[in-house]
DOKOLBA-296222 format. One line per 4 residues: number of its first residue (from 1); their letters; for each residue y, z, x of C-alpha. Coordinates in pm, 1 decimal, decimal comma. Example, Ala and Ser with C-alpha at 12.3 -4.5 7.8 and 13.67 -1.06 7.14 Angstrom:
2
1 = AS = -450,0:780,0:1230,0; -106,0:714,0:1367,0 .
***
This chain:
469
1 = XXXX = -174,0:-367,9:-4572,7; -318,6:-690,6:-4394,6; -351,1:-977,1:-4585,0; -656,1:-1056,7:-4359,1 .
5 = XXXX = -690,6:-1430,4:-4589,5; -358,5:-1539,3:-4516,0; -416,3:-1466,3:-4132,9; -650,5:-1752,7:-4133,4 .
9 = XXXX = -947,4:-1710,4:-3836,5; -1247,7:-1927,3:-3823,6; -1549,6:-1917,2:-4034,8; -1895,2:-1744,2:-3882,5 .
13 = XXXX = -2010,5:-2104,1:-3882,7; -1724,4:-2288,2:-3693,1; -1723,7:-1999,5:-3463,1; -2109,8:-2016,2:-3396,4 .
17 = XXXX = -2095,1:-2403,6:-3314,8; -1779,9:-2348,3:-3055,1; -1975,4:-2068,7:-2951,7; -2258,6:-2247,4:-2885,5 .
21 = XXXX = -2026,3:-2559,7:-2734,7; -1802,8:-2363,8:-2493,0; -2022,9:-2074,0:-2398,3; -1937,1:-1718,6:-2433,6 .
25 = XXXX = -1723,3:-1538,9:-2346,9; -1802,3:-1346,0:-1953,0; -1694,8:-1412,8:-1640,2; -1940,7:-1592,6:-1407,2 .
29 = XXXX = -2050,6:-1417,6:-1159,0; -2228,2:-1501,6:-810,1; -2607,7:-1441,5:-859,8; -2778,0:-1133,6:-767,7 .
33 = XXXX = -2912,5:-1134,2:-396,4; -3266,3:-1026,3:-387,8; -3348,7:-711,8:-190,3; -3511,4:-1002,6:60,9 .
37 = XXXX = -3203,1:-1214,6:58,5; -2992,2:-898,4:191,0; -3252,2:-850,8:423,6; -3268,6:-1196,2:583,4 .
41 = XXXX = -2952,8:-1183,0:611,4; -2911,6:-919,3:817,1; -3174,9:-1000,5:1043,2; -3014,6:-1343,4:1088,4 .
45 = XXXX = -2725,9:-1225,5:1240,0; -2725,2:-1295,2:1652,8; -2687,2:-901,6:1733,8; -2973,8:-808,6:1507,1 .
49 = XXXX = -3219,6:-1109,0:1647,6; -3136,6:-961,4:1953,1; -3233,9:-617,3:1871,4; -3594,2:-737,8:1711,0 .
53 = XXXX = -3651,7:-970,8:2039,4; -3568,2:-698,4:2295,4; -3763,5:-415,3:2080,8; -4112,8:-747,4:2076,7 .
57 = XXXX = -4065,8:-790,3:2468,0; -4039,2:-381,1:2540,8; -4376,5:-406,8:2326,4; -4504,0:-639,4:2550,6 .
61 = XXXX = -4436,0:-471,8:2854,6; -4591,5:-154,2:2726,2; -4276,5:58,7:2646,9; -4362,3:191,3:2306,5 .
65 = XXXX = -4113,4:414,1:2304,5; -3833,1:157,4:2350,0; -3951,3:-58,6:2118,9; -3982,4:194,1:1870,0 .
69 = XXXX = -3634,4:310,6:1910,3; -3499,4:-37,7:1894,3; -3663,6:-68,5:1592,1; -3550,1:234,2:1393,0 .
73 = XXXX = -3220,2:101,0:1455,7; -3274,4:-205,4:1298,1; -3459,0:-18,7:981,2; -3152,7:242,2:975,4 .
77 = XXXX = -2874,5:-82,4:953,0; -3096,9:-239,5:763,3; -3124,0:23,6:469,0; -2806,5:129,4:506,3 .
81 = XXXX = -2689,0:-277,8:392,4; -2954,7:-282,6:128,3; -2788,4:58,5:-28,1; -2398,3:-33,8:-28,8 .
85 = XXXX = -2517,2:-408,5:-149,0; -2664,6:-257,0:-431,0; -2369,1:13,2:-508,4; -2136,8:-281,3:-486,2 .
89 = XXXX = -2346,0:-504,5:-741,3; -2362,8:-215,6:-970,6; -1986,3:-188,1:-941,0; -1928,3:-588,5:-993,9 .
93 = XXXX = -2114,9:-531,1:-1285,7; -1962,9:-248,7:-1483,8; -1607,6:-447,9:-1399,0; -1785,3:-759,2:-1577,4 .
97 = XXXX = -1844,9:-527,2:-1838,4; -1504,5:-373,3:-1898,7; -1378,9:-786,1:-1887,5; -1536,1:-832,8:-2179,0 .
101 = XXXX = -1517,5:-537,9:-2455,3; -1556,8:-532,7:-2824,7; -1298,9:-688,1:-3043,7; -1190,0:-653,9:-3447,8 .
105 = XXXX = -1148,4:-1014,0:-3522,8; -1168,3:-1206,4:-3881,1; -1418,5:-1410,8:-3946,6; -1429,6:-1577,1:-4329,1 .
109 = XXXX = -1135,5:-1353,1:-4436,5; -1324,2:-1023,2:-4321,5; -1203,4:-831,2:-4073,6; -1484,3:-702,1:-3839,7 .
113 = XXXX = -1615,0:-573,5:-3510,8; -1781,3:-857,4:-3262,1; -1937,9:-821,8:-2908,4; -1669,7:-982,1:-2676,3 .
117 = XXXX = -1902,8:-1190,0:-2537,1; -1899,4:-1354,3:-2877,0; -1539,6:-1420,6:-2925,2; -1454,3:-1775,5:-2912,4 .
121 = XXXX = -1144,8:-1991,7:-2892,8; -933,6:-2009,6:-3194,8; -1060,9:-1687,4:-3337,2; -766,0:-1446,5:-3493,3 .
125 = XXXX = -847,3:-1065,2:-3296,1; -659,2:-794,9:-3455,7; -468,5:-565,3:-3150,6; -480,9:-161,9:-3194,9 .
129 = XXXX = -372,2:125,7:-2971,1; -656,8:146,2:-2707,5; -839,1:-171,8:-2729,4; -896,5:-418,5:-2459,7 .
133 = XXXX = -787,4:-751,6:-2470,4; -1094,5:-956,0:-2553,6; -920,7:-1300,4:-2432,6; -635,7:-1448,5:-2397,2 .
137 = XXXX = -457,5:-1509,6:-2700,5; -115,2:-1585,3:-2883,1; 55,1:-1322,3:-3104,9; 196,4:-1433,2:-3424,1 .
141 = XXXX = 240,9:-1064,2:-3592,1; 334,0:-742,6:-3381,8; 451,8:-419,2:-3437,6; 582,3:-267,3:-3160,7 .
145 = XXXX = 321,2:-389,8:-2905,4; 285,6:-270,9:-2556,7; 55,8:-354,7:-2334,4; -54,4:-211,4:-1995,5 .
149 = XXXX = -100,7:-550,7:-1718,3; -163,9:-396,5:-1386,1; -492,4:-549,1:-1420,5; -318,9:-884,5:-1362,3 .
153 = XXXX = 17,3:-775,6:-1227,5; 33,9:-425,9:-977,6; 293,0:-318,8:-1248,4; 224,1:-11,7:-1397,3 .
157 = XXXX = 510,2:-12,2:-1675,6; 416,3:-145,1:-2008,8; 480,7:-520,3:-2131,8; 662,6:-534,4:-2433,0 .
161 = XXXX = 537,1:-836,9:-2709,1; 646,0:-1018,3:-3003,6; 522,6:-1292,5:-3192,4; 589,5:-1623,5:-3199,1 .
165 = XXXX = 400,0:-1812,9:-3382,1; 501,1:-2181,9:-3308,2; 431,0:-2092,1:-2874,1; 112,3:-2275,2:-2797,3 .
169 = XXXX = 87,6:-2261,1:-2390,6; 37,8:-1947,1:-2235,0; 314,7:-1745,6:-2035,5; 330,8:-1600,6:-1712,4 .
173 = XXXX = 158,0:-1245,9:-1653,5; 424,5:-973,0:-1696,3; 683,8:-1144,9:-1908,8; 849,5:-907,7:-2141,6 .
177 = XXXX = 908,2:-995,2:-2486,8; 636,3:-1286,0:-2473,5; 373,6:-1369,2:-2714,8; 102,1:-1434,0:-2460,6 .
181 = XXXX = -158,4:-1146,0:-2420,0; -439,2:-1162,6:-2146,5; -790,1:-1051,6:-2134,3; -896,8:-711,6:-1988,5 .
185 = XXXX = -561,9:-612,7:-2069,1; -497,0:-268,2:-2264,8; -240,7:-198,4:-2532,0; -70,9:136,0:-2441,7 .
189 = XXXX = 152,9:114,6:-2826,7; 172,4:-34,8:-3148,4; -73,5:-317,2:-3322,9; -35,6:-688,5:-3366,6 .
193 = XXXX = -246,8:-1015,8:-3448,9; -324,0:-1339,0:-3188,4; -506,5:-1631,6:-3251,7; -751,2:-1675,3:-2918,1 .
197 = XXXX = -692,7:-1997,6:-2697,5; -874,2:-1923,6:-2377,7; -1202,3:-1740,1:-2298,5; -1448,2:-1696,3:-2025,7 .
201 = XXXX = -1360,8:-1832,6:-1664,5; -1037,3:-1994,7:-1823,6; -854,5:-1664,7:-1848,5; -624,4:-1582,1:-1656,2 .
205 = XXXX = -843,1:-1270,2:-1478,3; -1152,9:-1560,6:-1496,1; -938,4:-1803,6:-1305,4; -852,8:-1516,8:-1038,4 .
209 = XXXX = -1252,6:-1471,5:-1008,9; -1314,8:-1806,3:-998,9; -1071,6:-1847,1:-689,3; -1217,1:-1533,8:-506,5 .
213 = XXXX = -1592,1:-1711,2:-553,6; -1413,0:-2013,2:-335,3; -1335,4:-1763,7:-53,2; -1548,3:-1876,9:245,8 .
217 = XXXX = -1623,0:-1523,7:463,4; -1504,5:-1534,5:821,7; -1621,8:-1360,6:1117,4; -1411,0:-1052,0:1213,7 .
221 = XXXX = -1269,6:-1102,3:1592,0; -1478,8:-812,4:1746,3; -1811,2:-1031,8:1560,2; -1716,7:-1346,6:1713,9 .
225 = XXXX = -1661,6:-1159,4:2096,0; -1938,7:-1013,6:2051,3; -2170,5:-1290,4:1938,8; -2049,8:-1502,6:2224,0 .
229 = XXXX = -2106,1:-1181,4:2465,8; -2456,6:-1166,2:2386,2; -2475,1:-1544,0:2370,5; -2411,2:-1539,3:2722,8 .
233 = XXXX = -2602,0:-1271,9:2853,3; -2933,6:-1391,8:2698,9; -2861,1:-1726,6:2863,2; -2814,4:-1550,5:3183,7 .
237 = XXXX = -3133,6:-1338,1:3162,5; -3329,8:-1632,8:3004,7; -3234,3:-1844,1:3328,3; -3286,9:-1528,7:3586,1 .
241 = XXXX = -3582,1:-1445,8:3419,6; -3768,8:-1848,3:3481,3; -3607,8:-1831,9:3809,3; -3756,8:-1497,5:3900,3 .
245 = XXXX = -4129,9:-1621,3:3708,8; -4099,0:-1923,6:3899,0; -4022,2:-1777,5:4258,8; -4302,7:-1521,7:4228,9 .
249 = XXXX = -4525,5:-1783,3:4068,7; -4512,3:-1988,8:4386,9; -4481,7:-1748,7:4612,4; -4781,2:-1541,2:4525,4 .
253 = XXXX = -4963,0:-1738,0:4348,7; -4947,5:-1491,3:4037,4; -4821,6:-1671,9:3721,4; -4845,7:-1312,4:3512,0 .
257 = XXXX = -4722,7:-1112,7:3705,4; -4422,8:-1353,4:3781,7; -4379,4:-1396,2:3404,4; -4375,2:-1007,9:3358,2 .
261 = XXXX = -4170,8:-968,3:3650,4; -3886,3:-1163,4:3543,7; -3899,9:-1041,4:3169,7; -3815,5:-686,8:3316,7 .
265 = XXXX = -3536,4:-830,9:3545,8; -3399,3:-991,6:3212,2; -3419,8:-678,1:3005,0; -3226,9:-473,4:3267,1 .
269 = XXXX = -2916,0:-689,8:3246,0; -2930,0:-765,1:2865,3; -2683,0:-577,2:2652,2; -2892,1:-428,0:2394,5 .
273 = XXXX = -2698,1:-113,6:2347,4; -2396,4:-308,8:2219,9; -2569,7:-422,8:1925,1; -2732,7:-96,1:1869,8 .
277 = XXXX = -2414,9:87,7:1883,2; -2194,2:-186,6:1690,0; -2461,4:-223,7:1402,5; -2534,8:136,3:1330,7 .
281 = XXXX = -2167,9:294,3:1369,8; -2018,1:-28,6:1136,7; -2286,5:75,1:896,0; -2221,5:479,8:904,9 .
285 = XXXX = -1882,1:367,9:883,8; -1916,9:163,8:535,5; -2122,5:438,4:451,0; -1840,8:701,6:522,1 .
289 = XXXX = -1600,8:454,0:323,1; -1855,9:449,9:-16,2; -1817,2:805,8:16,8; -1444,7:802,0:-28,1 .
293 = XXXX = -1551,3:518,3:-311,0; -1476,1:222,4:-101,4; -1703,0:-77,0:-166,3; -1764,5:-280,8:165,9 .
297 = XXXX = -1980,2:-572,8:64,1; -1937,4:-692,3:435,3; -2000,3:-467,6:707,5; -1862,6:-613,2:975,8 .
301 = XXXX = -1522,3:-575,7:792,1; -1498,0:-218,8:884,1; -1362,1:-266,9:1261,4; -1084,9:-501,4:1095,5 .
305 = XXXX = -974,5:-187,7:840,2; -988,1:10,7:1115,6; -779,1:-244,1:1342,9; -478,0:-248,5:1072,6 .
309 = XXXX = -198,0:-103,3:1130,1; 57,9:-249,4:883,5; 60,6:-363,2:525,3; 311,0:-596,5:367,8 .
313 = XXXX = 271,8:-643,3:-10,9; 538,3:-599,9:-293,7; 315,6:-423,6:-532,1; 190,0:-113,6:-562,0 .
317 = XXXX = -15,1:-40,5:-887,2; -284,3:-302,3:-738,0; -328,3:-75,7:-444,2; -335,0:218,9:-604,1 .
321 = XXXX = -523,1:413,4:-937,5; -243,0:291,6:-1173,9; -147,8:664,7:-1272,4; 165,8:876,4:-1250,2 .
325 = XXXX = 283,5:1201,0:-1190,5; 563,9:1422,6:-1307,0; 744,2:1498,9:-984,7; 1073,0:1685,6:-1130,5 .
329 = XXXX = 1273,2:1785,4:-1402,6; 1637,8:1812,2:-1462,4; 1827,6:2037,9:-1653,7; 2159,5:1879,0:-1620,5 .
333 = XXXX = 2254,1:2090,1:-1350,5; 1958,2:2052,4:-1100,4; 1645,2:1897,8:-1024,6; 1334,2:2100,2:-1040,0 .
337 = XXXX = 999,5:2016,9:-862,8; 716,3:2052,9:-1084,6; 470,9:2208,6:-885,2; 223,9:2374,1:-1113,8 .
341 = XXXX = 411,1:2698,6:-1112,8; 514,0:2823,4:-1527,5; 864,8:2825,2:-1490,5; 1032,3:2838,7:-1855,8 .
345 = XXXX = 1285,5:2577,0:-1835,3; 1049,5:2323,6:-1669,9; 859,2:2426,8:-1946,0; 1066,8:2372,5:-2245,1 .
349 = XXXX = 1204,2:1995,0:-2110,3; 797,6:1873,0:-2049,1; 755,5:2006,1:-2399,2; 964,7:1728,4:-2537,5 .
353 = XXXX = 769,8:1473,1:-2341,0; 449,5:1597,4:-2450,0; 534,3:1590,6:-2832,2; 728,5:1230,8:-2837,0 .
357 = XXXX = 399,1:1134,6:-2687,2; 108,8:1010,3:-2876,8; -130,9:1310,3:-2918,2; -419,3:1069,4:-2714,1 .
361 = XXXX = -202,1:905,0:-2490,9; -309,6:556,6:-2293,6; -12,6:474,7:-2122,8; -17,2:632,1:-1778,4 .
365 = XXXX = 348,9:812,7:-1815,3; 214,8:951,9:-2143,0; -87,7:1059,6:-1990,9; 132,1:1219,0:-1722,6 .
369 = XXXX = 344,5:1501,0:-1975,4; 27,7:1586,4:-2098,4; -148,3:1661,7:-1784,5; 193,9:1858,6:-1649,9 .
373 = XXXX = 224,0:2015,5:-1990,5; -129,2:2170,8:-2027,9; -90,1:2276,4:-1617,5; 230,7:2505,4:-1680,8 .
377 = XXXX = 227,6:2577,7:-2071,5; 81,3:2894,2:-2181,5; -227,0:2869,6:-2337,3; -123,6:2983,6:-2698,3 .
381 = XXXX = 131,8:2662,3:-2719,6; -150,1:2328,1:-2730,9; -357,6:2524,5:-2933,7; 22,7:2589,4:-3209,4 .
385 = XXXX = 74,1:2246,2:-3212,1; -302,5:2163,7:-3341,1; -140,1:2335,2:-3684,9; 159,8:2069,4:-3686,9 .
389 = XXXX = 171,2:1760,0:-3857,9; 284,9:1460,4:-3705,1; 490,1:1339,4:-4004,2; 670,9:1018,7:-3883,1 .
393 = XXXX = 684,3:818,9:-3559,5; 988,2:608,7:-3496,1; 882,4:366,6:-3207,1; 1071,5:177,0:-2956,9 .
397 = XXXX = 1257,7:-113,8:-3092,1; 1514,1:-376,7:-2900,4; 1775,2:-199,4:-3043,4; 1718,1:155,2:-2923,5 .
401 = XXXX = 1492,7:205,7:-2632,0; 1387,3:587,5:-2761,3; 1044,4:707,6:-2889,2; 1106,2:966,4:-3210,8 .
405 = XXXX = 837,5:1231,7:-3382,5; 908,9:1392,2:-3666,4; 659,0:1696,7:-3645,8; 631,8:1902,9:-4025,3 .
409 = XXXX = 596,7:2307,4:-3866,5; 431,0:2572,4:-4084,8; 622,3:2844,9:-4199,1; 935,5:2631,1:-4137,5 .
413 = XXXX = 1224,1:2490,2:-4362,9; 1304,9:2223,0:-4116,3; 1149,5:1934,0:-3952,9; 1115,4:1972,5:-3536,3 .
417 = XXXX = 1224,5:1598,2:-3393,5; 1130,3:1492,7:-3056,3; 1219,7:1178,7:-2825,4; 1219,9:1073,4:-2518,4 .
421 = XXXX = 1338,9:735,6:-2381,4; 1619,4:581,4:-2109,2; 1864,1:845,1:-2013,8; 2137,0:594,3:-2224,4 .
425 = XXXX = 1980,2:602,1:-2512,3; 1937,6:963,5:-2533,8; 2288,3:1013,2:-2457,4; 2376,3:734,6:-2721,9 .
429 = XXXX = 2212,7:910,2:-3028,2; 2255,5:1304,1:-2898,2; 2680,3:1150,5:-2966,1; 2792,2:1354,5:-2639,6 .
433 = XXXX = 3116,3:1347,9:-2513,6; 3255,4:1098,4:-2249,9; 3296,9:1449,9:-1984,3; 2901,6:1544,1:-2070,4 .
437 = XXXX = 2771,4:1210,1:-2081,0; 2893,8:1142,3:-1717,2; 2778,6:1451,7:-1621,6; 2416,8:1374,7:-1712,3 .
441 = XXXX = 2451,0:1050,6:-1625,2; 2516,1:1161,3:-1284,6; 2222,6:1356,3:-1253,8; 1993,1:994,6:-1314,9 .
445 = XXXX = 2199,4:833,0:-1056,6; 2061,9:1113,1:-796,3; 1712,1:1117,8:-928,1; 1711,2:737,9:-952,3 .
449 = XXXX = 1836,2:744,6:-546,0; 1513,8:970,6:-483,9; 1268,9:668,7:-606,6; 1213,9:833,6:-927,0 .
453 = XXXX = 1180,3:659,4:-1278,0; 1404,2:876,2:-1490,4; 1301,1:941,0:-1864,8; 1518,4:1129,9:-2076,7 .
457 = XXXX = 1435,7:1377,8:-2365,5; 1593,0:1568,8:-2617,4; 1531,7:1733,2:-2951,0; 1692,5:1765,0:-3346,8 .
461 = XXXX = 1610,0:1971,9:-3648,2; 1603,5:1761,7:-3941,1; 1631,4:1977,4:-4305,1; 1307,2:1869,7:-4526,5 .
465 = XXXX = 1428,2:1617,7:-4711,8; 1314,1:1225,8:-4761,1; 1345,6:1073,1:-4357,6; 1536,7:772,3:-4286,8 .
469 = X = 1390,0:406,6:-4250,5 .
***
């Protein structure tokens, strides 16, 4: 048991003053446009001022019904901008949220549950399976901790941690075996205590806000053309349309009718159909994206996702949902595609997996047997394993890279052991031969060639009797 006196941690009192000094801990965010702020906006853009001119001067002239379409245009863009800004602020938010979750810290020698807006700099947060990282922080006690840092890194394999208590700056993202852990991060395995040293906007996910708020938007290429299209076809019609006023002023002697005259000239020849056509199809099109949950905060970034044809980055978890599938299993003599079909030997290796892994997993190859496991088992199996007891867990250590259960069966004089872990591990403690060890170690090479991560199980009987350390 926790000594949680001995861990030390700040008093409510000290933490209330820094608390008050330094500010909570959030993430700043930009402030909330106004539905009118969104709307101006819009409007202020050249192709839209163009479509609200043209749509006053076809009023003017007496064409009602061009005005009116021109204006439903501008009402359709314009609600269409109001709805995805919205969407996207909601989503900004509930990210803001999930930076900042509750944390088990100790305050006056009690262990207890805070907001994580509350948590402040020097307090001592205690680390279990599932929780969030309040803030960044320095472990001097772990257990077997593993933490999940795609957040900050694109990697979706698990960090391993250990303390050190005399480390007082903060490593790199991603470093294995370090005693730094980061806010918004999630530990996939064991437990462990960290005394915090950074919260809010000096995080290391607040800094990366903090540069994306410096970000000054550009215009898209197809914007810029087409501003400086309609730039100079409203010059043009502005300077046929005096010229044509003019003439027909002097001419006839008819100011109004010169002035009408050349206002009809100029609406022939200006391009109003480009902004028309531009506005409402880059709108439908962010529109189309939301509903394939795509957030575009910036319309006129559509035509530039559409224009790309190549991407270069050396990550992947950052670009996609962070989760994994089972692709195949291997027997030792071939690989099998798991397809969702019940096939008995694909059956009995996933089994393995699934009971080496916790019984609510959070890491996302965990999470992976147990989807692939409860798609091809037989529906009597989960619902056996509800009536086993998960006796002892042996977890991954530096020594041997293999996670052990020891699972107590009714009816049974025997203990069922299962673990999974790298393919030379398993090989290592199942004491095969030099001729069978090559052989499986073959069949990694090939899967490993194919792109796959390879994870190996394999299974004992242990007689009921008192388990080793």
């Amino acid at each position: 048991m926790i000594d949680y006196q001995k861990a030390g941690g700040l008093s409510e009192e000290v933490a209330a003053e820094r608390l008050l000094s330094e500010g909570d801990n959030s993430l700043s965010a930009k402030e909330h446009k106004g539905i009118f702020l969104v709307i101006g906006g819009v409007l202020s853009e050249p192709m839209f001022f163009l479509l609200v001119a043209c749509s006053g001067i076809y009023f003017t002239l007496g064409d009602l019904g061009e005005s009116i379409a021109l204006m439903v245009s501008v009402l359709l863009v314009v609600a269409i901008t109001v709805y995805q800004e919205n969407k996207t602020e909601k989503a900004l938010g509930a990210l803001k949220d999930l930076s900042s979750p509750r944390a088990l810290v100790i305050r006056d020698g009690v262990a207890k549950r805070v907001a994580g807006t509350e948590v402040v700099r020097g307090d001592v947060i205690i680390l279990n399976e599932g929780d969030r990282v309040p803030a960044d922080a320095i472990l001097f006690f772990t257990n077997n901790l593993l933490l999940d840092e795609s957040i900050l890194t694109g990697e979706s394999v698990s960090v391993r941690k250990s303390g050190v208590e005399a480390q007082e700056e903060i490593d790199r993202p991603g470093t294995d075996n370090s005693a730094s852990v980061y806010a918004s991060t999630l530990v996939v395995g064991g437990y462990g205590m960290a005394r915090i040293v950074a919260t809010g906007n000096k995080t290391e996910v607040g800094k990366i806000g903090a540069s994306l708020a410096d970000v000054i938007p550009e215009k898209t290429r197809l914007q810029s053309e087409i501003d400086q299209l309609i730039k100079v076809f409203a010059w043009y019609g502005l300077a046929l349309c005096l010229a044509v006023a003019i003439i027909f002023g002097l001419k006839n002697n008819d100011w109004v009718s010169g002035i009408l005259s050349g206002l009809s000239l100029a609406m022939s020849i200006l391009p109003e159909e480009f902004p028309v056509i531009l506005t409402v199809f880059m709108a439908l099109g962010a529109w189309r994206l939301s509903r394939k949950n795509v957030l575009t905060s910036r319309q006129k970034v559509v035509q530039a996702l559409g224009g790309i044809t190549v991407l270069c980055t050396d990550k992947t978890g950052t670009l996609t949902m962070n989760q994994m599938e089972l692709e195949a299993v291997n027997d030792g003599k071939k690989m099998i595609a798991t397809d969702g079909s019940s096939n008995e030997e694909i059956e009995n290796i996933v089994e393995l997996g699934y009971l080496a892994s916790q019984p609510k997993p959070f890491d996302p190859l965990e999470k992976a047997l147990h989807k692939t496991y409860h798609d091809i088992a037989s529906n009597e199996k989960p619902a056996l394993f509800k009536s086993w007891r998960l006796l002892e867990e042996y977890p991954l250590s530096h020594e041997l890279l293999v996670i052990s259960h020891v699972w107590e069966r009714p009816l049974k004089d025997d203990y069922l052991v299962a673990a999974k872990g790298a393919p030379e591990a398993i090989v290592e403690i199942c004491h095969l031969n030099a001729s069978q060890a090559s052989m499986w170690m073959k069949q990694v090479e090939e899967m490993a060639r194919k792109g796959l991560r390879v994870l190996a199980v394999a299974r004992a009987h242990y007689k009921k009797d008192k388990l080793p350390e």
